[in-house]
N, C-alpha and C positions, 0 to 999 in steps of 0.2 A: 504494500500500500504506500501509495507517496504520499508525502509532505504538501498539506494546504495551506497557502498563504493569505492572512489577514491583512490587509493593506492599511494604517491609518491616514490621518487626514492629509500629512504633510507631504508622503508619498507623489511624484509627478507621474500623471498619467499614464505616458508614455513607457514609464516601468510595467505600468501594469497592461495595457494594451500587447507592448512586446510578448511578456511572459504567457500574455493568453494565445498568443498565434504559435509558441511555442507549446503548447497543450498544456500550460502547467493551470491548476486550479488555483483561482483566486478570487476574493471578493473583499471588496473596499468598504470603510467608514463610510462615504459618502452614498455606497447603495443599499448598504446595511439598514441606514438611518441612523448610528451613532455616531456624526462626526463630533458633536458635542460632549461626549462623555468624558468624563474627568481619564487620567491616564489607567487609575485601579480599576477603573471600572469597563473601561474600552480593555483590559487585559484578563477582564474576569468573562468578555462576552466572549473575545476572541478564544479562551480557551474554554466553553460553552459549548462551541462552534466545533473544536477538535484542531482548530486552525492555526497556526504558527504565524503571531504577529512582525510584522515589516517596520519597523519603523527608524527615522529619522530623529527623531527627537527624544533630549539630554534626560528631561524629565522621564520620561516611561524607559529608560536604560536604568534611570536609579529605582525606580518601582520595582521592575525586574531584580535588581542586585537586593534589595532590599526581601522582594521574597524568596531569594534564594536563602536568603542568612536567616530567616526563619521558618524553611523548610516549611513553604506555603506552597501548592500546587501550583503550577499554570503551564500550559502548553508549547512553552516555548517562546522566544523574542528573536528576532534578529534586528541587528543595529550595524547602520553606516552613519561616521559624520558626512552633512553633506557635502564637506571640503576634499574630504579624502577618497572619493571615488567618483566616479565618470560615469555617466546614466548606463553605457556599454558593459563597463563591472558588473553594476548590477544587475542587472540584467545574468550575464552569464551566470553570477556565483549563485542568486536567488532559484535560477532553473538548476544546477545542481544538487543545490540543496534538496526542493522539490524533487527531484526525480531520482534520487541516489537516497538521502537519505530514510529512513522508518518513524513514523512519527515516535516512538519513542527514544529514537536518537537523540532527539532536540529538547524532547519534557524535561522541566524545571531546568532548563540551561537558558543561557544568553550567547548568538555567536555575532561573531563581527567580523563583518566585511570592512576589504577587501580578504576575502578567505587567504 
């Protein structure tokens, strides 16, 4: 089974548009209908969902470390700063992911790109 990607808000499109011509599963904040939710809360749906959250943003990285160090469930995070990778990276490293790894490869971890 592969790895589904939760996309949040900050996400550029074009990440996710690429990823989907690549057949990888994914589904955004924006069509979810939670762009709005605080970062615990958009991490508590995404792994709801079964989905391995994408995101960009500093805040829902410390959420993430934060439930790791208290051995809180969630489905996984990935994190890129946006300075440090090129729309192309991710692209590549996010379909890796997706299609190599087991969703439980990714439970209760945070990985960061560029892999």
């Amino acid at each position: 089974m592969s790895v589904k990607l939760y996309m949040d808000v900050h996400v550029k499109r074009a990440v996710t548009e690429r990823l989907r011509r690549r057949s990888v599963d994914v589904l955004t904040a924006q069509e979810d209908g939670t762009a709005r939710l605080d970062d615990a809360d958009l991490l508590d749906h995404a792994s709801s969902l079964e989905r391995v959250l994408f995101s960009q943003d500093d805040d829902l990285l410390r959420e993430a470390t934060k439930r790791q160090q208290s051995a809180q469930h969630f489905a996984g995070v990935v994190y890129a700063h946006q300075l440090n990778i090129t729309v192309g990276q991710t692209i590549q490293d996010l379909e890796l992911i997706a299609k190599i790894y087991e969703p439980e490869d990714i439970e209760n971890r945070v990985e960061y790109l560029p892999l």
